[in-house]
C-alpha positions in Angstrom: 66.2 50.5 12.4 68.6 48.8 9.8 71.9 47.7 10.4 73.7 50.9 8.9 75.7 53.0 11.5 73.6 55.9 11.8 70.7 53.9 12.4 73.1 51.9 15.2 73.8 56.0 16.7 70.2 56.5 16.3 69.3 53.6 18.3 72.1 54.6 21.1 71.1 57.8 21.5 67.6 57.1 22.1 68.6 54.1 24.6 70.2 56.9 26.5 67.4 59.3 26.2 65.1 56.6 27.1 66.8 55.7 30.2 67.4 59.2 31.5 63.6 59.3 31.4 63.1 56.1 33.5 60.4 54.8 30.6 60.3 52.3 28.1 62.2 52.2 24.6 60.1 51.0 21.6 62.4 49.9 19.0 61.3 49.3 15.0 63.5 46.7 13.6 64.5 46.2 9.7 65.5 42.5 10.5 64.4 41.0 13.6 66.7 38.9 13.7 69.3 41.9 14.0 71.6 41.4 17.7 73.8 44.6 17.0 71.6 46.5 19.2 72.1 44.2 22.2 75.4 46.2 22.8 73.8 49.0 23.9 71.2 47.5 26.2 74.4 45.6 28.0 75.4 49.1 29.3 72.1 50.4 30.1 70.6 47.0 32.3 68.1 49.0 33.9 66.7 49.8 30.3 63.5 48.5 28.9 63.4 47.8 25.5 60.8 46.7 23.3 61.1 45.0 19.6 58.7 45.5 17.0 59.6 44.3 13.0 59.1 47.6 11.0 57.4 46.0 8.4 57.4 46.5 4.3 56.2 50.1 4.8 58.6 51.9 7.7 56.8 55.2 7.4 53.7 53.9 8.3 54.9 52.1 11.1 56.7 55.3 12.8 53.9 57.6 11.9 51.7 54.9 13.8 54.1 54.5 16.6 54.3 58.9 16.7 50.3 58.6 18.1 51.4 57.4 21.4 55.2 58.5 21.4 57.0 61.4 23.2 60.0 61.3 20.6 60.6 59.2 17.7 64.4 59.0 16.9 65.5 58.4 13.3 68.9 57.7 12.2 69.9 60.7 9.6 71.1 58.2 6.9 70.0 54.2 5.9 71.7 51.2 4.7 70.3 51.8 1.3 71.7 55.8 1.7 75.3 56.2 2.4 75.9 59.1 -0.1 75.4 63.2 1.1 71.8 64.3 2.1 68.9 62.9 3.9 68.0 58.9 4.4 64.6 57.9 2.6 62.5 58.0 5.4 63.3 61.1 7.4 61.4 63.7 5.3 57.9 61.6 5.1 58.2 60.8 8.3 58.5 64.6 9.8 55.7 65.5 7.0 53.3 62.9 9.3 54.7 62.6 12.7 52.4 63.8 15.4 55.0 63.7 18.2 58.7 65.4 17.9 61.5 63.6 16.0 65.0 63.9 16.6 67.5 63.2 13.4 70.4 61.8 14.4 73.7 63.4 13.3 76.9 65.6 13.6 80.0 65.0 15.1 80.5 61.9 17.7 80.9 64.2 21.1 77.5 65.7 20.2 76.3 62.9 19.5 77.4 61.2 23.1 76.2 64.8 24.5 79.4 66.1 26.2 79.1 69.5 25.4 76.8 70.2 28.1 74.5 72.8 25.4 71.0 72.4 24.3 70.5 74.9 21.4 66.8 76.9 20.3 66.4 77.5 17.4 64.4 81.0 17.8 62.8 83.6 15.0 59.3 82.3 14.6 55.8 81.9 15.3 56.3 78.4 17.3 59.1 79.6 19.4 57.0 78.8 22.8 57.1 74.9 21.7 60.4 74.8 20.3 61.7 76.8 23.8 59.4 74.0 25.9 61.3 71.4 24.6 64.5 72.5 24.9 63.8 73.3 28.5 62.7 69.8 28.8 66.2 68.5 27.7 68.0 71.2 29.3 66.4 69.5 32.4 67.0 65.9 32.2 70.8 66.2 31.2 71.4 69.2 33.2 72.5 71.1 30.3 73.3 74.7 29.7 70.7 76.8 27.2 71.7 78.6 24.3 69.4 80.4 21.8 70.1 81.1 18.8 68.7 83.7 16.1 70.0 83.5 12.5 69.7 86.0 10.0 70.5 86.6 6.8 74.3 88.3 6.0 73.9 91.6 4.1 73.6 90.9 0.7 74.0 93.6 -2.5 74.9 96.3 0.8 71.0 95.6 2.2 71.6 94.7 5.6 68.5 92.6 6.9 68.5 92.9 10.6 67.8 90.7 13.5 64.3 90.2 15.2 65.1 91.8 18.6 61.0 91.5 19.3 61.5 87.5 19.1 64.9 87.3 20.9 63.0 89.6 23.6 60.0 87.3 23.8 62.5 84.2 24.1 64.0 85.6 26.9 60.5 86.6 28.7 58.8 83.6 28.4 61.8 81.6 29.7 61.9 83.7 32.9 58.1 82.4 33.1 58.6 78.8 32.6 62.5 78.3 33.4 63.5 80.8 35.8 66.6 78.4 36.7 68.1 79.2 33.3 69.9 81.8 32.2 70.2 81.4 28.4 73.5 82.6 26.2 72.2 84.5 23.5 73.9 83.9 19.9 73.1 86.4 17.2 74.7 84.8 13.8 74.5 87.0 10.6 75.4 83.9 8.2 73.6 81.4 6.1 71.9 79.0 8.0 74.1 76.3 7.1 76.9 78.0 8.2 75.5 78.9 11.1 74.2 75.1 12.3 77.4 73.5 10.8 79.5 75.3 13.9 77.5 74.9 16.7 79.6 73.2 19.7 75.5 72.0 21.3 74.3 68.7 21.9 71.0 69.3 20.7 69.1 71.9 18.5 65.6 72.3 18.7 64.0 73.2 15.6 60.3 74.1 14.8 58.7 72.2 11.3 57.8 75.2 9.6 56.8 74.1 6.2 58.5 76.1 3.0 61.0 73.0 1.8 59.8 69.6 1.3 57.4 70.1 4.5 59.8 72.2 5.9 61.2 75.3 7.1 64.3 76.8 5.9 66.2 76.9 9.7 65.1 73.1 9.7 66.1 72.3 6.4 69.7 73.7 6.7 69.6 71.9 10.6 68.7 68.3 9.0 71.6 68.6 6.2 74.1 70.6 7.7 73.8 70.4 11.6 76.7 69.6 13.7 74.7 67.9 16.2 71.8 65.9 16.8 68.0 67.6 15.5 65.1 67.8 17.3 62.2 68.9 15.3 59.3 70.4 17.5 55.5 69.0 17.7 52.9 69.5 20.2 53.0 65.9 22.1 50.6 63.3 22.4 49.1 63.8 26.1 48.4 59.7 26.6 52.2 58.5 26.4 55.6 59.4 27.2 57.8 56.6 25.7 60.7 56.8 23.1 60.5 55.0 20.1 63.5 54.8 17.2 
């Protein structure tokens, strides 16, 4: 991490994560000699923290750190990217993670996670991982579960209509897996953008795809436009469970 303020929120939120986990936080630092972070370990004293310098080439380092990871967390903007869009690392670093990474961003109550709402993403062919994870979190902060399908708004009076095979399947496999939750189910005929730029969630679980930049579209519009934290799906390493930002 750098000393810019999302990479600060980036670091708190996966102190928090960490600790709710009961497992070690692996921490990549810009300057070594940077103490900012010490104010979030003075509220979490039960927290384990490690420091590593992230070196001249960052990427490397958290695509290194992603072989023995759960999470990496990334902060959604650096010190050397204050204007709109995405800080330099987060898009080479999802291209090569091999663990999930969370972007952090959106509005400060999602961001602290008081809503109480994890959100899934669903619509694809890797809604089983993408549901799996947000189970997972759903879980530990003994949130609520909403999915939620977006699909295009009619456009030239063609009306594209929703996947009611995929919502169906959602619903089905978390019966399976999660048969303590009882998911809201949020249809949203808008842009994605529009759509991910509302949501009142702490958390939305995205899969990769791979259209835009190493990308899907849903994820894209998610790592712009979200108003809450991203969580972008891989299959987890099996040898490790700690968090890593």
């Amino acid at each position: 991490m750098d000393t810019s303020e999302s990479a600060y929120h980036a670091f708190e939120w996966a102190a928090r994560h960490a600790w709710s986990l009961r497992t070690d936080l692996q921490v990549y630092l810009a300057d070594p000699a940077d103490t900012t972070v010490q104010r979030v370990l003075e509220r979490l004293p039960m927290l384990t923290a490690h420091f590593r310098p992230s070196g001249d080439d960052p990427v490397a380092a958290l695509v290194r750190a992603s072989d023995s990871s759960a999470t990496l967390v990334l902060g959604c903007k650096g010190e050397q990217h204050r204007s709109l869009g995405l800080g330099s690392l987060v898009l080479p670093v999802l291209r090569r993670a091999h663990c999930g990474v969370v972007v952090v961003r959106g509005r400060p109550p999602a961001v602290r996670g008081e809503h109480g709402w994890i959100t899934a993403a669903v619509g694809g062919c890797e809604d089983p991982l993408v549901l799996r994870r947000a189970v997972e979190f759903c879980r530990t902060r003994r949130a609520s579960l909403r999915l939620l399908h977006v699909h295009p708004p009619a456009q030239g009076g063609v009306v594209v209509p929703r996947d009611e095979a995929a919502l169906r399947q959602a619903v089905l496999f978390l019966r399976t897996t999660a048969p303590e939750l009882t998911p809201e189910v949020v249809v949203e005929s808008r842009h994605p953008h529009e759509a991910l730029a509302s949501l009142d969630s702490d958390l939305v679980v995205v899969a990769r795809g791979g259209r835009h930049d190493g990308v899907g579209l849903i994820t894209r519009a998610a790592l712009y436009h979200s108003s809450c934290p991203v969580l972008v799906a891989r299959p987890e390493p099996m040898h490790d469970n700690r968090v890593k930002g």
